[in-house]
MIVO-18750 format. One line per 3 residues: number of its first residue (from 0); their letters; for each residue x, y, z of N, C-alpha, C, CB. Coordinates in nm, 3 decimals, decimal comma, m for minus. Each point is the difference from the previous one (the first is absolute). Glycine has a CB too. Layout:
N
NUM> A> X/Y/Z/X/Y/Z/X/Y/Z/X/Y/Z  ...
//
This chain:
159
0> XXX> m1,414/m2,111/m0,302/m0,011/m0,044/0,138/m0,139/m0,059/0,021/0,166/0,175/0,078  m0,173/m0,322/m0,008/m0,106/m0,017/0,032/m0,057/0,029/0,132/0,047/m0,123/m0,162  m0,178/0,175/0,136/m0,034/0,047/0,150/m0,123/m0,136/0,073/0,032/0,328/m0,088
3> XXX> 0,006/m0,359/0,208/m0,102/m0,056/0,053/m0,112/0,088/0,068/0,165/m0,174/0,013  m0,235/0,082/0,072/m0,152/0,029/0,026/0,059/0,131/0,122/m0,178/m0,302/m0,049  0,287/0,289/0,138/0,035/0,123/0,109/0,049/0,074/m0,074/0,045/m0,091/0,197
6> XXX> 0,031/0,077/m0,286/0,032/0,159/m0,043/m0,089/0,068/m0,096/0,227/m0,053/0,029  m0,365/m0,002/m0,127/m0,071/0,019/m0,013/m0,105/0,053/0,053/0,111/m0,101/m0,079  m0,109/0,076/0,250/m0,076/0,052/0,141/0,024/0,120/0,013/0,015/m0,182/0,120
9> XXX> 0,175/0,203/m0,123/0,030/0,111/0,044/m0,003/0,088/m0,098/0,109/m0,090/0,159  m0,106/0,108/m0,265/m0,039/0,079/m0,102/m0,161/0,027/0,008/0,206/m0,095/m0,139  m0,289/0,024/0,174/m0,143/0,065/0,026/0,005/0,076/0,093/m0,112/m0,159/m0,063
12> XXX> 0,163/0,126/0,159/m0,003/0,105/0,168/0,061/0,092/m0,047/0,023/m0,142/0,208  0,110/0,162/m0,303/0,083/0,158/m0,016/m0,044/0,054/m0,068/0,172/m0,030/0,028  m0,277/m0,027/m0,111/m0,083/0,109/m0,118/m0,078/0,020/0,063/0,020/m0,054/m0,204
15> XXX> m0,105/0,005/0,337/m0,090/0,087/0,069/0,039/0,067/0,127/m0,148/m0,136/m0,101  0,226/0,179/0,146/0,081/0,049/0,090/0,151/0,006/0,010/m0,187/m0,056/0,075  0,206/0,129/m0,109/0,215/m0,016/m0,006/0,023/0,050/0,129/0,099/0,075/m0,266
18> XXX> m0,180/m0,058/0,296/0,068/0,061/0,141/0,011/m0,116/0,117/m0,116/0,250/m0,050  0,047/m0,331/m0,002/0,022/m0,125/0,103/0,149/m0,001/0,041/m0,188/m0,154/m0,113  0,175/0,134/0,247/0,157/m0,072/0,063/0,016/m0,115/m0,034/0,008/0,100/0,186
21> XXX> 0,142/m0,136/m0,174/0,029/m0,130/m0,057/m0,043/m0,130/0,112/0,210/0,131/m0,152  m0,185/m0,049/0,259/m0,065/m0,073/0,127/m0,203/m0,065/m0,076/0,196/0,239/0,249  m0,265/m0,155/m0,263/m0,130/m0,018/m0,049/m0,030/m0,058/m0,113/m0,024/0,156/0,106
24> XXX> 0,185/m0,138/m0,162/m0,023/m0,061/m0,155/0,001/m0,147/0,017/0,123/0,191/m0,135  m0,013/m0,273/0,208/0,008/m0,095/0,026/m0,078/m0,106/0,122/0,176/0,126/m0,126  m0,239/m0,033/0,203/m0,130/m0,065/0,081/m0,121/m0,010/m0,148/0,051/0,149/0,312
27> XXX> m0,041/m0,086/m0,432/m0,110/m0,014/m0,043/0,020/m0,133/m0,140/m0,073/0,292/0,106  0,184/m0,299/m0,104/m0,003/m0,080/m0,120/0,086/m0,186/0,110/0,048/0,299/m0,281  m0,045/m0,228/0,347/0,033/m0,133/0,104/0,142/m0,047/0,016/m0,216/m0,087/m0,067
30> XXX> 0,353/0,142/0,050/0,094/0,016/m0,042/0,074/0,105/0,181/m0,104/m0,034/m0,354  0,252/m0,081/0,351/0,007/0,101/0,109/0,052/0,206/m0,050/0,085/m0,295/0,162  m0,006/0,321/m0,100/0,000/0,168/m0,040/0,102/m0,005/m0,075/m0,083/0,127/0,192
33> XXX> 0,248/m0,218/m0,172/0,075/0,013/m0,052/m0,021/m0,089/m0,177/0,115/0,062/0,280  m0,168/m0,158/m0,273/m0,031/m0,069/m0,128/m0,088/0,139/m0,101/m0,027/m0,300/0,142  m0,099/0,330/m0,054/m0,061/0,096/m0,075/0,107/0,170/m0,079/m0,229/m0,133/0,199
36> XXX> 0,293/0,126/m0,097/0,041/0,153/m0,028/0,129/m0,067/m0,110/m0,067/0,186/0,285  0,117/m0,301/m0,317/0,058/m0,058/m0,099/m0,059/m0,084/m0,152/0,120/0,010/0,226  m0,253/m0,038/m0,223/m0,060/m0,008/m0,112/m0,040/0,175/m0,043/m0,089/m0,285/0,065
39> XXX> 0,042/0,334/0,001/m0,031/0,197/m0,013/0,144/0,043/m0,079/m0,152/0,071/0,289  0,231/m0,083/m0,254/0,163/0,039/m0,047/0,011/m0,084/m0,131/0,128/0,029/0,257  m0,130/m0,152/m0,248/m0,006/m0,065/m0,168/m0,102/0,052/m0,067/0,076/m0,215/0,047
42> XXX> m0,167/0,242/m0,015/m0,129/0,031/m0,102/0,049/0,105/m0,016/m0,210/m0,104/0,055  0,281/0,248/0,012/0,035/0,081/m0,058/0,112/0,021/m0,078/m0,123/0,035/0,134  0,248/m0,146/m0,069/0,157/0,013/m0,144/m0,113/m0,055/m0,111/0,318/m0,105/0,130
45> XXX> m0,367/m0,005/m0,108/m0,026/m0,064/m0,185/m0,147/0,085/m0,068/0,094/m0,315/0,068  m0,089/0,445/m0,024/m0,083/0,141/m0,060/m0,137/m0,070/m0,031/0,214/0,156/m0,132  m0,271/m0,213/0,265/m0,100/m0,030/m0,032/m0,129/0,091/0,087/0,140/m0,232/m0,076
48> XXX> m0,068/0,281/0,185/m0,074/0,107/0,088/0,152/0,103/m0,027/m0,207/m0,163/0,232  0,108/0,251/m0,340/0,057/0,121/m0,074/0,067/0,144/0,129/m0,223/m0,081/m0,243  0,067/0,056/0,324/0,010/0,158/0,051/m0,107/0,017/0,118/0,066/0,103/m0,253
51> XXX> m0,058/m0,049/0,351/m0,127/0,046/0,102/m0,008/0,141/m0,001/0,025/m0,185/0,161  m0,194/0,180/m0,203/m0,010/0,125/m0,039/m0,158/0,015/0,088/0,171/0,006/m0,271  m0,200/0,157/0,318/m0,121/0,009/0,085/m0,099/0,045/m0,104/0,111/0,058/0,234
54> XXX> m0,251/m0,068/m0,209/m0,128/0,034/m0,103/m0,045/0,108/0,060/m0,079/m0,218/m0,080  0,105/0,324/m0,014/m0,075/0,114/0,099/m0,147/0,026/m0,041/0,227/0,127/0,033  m0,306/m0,041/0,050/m0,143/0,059/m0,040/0,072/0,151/m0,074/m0,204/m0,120/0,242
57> XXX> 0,179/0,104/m0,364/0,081/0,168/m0,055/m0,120/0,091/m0,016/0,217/m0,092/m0,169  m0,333/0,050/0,200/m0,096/0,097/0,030/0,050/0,094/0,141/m0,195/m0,176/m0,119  0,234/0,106/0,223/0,015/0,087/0,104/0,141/0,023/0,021/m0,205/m0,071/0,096
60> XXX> 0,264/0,036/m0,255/0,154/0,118/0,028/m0,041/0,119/m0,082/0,226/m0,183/0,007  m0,284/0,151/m0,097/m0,008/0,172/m0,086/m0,096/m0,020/m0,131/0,285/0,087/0,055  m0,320/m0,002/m0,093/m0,106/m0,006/m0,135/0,085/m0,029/m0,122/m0,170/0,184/0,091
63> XXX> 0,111/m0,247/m0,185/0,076/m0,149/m0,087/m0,114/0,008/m0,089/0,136/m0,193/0,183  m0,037/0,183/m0,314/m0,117/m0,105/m0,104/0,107/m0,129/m0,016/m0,163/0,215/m0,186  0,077/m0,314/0,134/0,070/m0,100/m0,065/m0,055/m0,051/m0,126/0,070/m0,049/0,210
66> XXX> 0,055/0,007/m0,301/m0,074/m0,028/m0,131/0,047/m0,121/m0,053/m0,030/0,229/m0,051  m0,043/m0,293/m0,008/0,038/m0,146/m0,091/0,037/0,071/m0,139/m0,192/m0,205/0,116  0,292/0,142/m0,156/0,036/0,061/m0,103/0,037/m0,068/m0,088/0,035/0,144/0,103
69> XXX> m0,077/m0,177/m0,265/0,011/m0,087/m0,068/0,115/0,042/m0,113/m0,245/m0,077/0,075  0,337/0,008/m0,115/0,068/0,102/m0,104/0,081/m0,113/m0,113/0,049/0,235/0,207  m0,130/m0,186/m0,344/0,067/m0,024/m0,109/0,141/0,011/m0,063/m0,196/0,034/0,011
72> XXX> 0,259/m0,120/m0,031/0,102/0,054/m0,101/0,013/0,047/m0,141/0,055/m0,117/0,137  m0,048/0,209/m0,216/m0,016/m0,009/m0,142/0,099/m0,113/m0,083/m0,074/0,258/0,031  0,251/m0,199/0,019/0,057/m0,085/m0,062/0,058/m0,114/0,130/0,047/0,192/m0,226
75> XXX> m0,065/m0,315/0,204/0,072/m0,090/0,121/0,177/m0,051/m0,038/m0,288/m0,114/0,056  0,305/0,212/m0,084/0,176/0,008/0,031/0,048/m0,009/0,133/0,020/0,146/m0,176  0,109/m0,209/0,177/0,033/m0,037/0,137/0,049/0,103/0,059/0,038/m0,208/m0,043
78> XXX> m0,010/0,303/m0,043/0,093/0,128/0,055/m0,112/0,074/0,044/0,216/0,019/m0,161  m0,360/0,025/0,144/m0,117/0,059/0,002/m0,037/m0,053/0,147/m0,059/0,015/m0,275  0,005/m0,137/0,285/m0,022/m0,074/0,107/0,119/m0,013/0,127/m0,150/m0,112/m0,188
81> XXX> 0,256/0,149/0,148/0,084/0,043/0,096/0,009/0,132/0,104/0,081/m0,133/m0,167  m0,068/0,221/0,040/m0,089/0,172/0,042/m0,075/0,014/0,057/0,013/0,066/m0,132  m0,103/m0,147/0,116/m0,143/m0,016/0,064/m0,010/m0,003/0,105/m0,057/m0,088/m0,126
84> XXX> 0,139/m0,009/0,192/0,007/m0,086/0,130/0,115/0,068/0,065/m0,089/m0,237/m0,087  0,172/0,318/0,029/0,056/0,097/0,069/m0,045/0,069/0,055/0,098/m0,015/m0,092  m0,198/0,089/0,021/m0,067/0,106/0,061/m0,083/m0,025/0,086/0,027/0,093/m0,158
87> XXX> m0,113/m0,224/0,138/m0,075/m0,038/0,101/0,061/0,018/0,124/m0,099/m0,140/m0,140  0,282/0,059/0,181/0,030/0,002/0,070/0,075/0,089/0,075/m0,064/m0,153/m0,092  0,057/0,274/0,013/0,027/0,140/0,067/m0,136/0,078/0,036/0,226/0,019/m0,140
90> XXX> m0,299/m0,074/0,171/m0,125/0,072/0,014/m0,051/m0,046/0,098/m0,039/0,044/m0,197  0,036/0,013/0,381/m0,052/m0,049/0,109/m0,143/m0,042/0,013/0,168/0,125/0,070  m0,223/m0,052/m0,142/m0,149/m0,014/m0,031/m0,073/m0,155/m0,035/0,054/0,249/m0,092
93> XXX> 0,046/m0,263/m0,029/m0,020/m0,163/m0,021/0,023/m0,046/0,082/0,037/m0,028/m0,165  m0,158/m0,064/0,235/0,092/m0,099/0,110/m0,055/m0,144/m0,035/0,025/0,182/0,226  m0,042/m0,162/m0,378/m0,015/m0,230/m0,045/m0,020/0,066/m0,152/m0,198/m0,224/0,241
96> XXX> 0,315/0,117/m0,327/0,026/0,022/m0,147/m0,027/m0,181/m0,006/0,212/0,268/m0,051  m0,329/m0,302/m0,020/0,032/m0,115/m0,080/m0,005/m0,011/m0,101/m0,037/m0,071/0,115  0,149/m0,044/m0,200/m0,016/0,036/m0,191/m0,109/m0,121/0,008/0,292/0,086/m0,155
99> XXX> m0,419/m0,104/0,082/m0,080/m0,061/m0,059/m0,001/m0,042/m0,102/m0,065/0,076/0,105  m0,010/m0,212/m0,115/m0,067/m0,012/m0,142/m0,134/0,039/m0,081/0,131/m0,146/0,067  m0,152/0,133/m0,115/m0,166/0,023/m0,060/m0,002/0,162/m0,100/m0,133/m0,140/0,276
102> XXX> 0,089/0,238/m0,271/m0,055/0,117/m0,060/0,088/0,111/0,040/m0,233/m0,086/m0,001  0,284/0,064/0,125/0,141/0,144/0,050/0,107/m0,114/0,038/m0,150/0,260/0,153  0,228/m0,149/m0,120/0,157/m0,050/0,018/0,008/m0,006/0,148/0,119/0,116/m0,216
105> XXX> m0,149/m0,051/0,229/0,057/0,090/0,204/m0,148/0,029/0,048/0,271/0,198/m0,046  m0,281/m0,263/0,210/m0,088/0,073/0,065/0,076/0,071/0,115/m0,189/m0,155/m0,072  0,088/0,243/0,141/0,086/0,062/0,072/m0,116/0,068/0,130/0,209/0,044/m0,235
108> XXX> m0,129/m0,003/0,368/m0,108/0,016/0,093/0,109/0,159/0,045/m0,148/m0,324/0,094  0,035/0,413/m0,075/0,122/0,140/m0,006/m0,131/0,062/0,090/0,196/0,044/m0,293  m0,102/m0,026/0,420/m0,021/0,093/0,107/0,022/0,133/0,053/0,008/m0,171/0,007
111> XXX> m0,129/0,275/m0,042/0,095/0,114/m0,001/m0,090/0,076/0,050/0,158/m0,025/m0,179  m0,110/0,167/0,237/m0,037/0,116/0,039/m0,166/0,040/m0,040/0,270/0,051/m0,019  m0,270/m0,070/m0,125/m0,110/0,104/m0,076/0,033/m0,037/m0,138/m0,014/0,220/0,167
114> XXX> m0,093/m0,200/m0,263/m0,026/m0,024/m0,137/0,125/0,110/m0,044/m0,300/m0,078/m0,012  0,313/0,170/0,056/0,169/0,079/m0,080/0,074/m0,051/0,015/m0,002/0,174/0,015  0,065/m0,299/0,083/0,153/m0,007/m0,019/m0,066/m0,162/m0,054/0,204/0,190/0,218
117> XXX> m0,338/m0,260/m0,207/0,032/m0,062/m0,131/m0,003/0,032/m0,118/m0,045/m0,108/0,103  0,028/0,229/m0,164/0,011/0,073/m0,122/0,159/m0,012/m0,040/m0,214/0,170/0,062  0,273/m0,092/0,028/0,140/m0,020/m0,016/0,064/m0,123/0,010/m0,005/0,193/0,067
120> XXX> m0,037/m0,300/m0,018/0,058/m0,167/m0,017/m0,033/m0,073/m0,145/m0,049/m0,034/0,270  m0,095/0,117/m0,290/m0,030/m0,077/m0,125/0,083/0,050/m0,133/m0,242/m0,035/0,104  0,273/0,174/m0,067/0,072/0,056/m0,097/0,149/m0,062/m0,038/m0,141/0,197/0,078
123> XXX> 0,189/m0,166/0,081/0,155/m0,079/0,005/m0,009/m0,154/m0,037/0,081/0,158/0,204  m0,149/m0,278/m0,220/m0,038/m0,095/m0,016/m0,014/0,023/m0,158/m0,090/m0,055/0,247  0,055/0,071/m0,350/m0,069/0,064/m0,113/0,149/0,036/m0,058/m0,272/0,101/0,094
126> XXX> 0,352/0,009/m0,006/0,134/0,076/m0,099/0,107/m0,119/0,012/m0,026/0,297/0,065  0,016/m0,350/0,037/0,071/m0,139/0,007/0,038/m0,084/m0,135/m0,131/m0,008/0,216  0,043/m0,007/m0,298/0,013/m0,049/m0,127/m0,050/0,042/m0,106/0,022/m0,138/0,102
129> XXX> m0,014/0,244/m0,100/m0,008/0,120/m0,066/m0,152/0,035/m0,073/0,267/m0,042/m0,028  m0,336/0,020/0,064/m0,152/0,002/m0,013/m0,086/m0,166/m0,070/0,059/0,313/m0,047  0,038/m0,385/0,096/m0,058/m0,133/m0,110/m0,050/m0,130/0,133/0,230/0,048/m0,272
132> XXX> m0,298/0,041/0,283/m0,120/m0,139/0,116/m0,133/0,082/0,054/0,235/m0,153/0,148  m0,299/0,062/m0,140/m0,162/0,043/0,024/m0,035/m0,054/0,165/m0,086/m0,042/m0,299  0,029/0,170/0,419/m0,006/m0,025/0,101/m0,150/0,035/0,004/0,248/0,021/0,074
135> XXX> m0,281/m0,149/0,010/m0,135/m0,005/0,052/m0,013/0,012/0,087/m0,051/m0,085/m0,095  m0,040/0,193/0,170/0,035/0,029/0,187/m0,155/m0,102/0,061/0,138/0,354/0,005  m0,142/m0,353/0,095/m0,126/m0,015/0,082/m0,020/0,048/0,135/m0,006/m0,172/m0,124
138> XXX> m0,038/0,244/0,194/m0,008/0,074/0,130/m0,076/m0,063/0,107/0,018/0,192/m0,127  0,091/m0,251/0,205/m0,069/m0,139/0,075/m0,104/0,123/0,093/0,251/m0,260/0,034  m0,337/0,182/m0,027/m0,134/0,043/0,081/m0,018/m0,043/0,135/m0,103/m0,007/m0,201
141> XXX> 0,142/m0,121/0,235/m0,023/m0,090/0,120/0,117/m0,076/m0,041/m0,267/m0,010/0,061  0,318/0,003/0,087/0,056/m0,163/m0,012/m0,065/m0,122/0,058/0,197/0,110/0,005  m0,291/m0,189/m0,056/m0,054/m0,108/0,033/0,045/m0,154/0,042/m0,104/0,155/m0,122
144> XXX> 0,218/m0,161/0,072/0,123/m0,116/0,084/0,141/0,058/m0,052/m0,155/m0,263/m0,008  0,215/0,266/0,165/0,150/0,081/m0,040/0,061/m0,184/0,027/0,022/0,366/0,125  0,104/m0,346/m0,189/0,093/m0,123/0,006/0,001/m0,044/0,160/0,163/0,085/m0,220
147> XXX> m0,134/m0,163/0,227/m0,007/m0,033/0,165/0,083/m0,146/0,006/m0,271/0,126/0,063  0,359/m0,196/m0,132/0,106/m0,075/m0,046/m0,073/m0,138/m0,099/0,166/0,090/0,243  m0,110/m0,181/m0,253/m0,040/m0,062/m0,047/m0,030/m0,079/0,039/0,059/0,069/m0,094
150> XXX> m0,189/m0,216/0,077/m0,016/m0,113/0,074/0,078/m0,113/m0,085/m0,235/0,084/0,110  0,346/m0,143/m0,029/0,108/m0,101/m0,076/m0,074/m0,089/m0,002/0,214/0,045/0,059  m0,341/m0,099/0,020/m0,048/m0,121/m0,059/m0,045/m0,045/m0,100/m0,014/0,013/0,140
153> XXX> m0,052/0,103/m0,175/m0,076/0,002/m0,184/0,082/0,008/m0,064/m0,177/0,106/m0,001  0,304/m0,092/0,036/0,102/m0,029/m0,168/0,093/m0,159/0,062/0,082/0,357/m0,112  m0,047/m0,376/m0,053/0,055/m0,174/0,048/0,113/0,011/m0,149/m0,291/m0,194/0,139
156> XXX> 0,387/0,182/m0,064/0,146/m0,046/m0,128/0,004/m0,159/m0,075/0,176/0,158/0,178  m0,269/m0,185/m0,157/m0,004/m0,169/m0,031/m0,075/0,027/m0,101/0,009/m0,148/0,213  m0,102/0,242/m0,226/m0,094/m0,021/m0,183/0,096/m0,008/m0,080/m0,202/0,145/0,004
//
């Protein structure tokens, strides 16, 4: 699907506020309400606006570590790397699995209670494929820029 310069608009405004009304959405991208709240509906059948989701402060829901987590495969079998990503995806904690290139396989961002129940993730993660991958943790300290969406202008489909 090609997107022009308004629905490109409206994808900046919903990554910085989803809560916008469609009324506000379309005073802002210049579009009356019914056109707007019908490009919003295509951008979402052709799965291009996935999901609205809120950013919380999880400092002032409850005490948290979070960890970057780097993780090797020993053997890269497809059946291994499957397991893997199973488990990842039975595990609430994980909340972002990407497979990489370079030196690990999988990174991973795991939100949890306290250093014990990531003990027990790293473990369950680990029996997953039966002891054959190497996990590298890191214990985020600060978050110094959290995601906050993306700017569509700096990327271009024409290179």
């Amino acid at each position: 699907m090609k997107l022009d310069r308004i629905d490109l608009k409206i994808l900046k405004h919903i990554q910085t506020n989803a809560k916008t009304t469609n009324q506000d959405l379309a005073a802002l991208v210049a579009l009356s309400p019914s056109s707007c709240l019908q490009r919003v509906r295509r951008l979402e059948a052709e799965g291009i606006i996935t999901g609205y989701y809120a950013t919380l402060n999880l400092a002032k829901v409850s005490r948290h570590i979070m960890c970057i987590a780097t993780v090797s495969m020993k053997n890269h079998s497809a059946k291994d790397f499957r397991k893997f990503e199973s488990a990842v995806e039975s595990i609430p904690e994980i909340v972002e699995c990407y497979t990489v290139s370079g030196e690990f396989d999988f990174f991973l961002r795991i939100v949890c209670p306290n250093m014990a129940r990531y003990l027990e993730i790293n473990e369950m993660l680990v029996g997953s494929v039966n002891y054959s991958l190497k996990i590298n943790t890191h214990v985020v300290m600060n978050e110094n820029k959290v995601f906050k969406g993306i700017d569509l202008s700096k990327l271009s489909s024409d290179d």
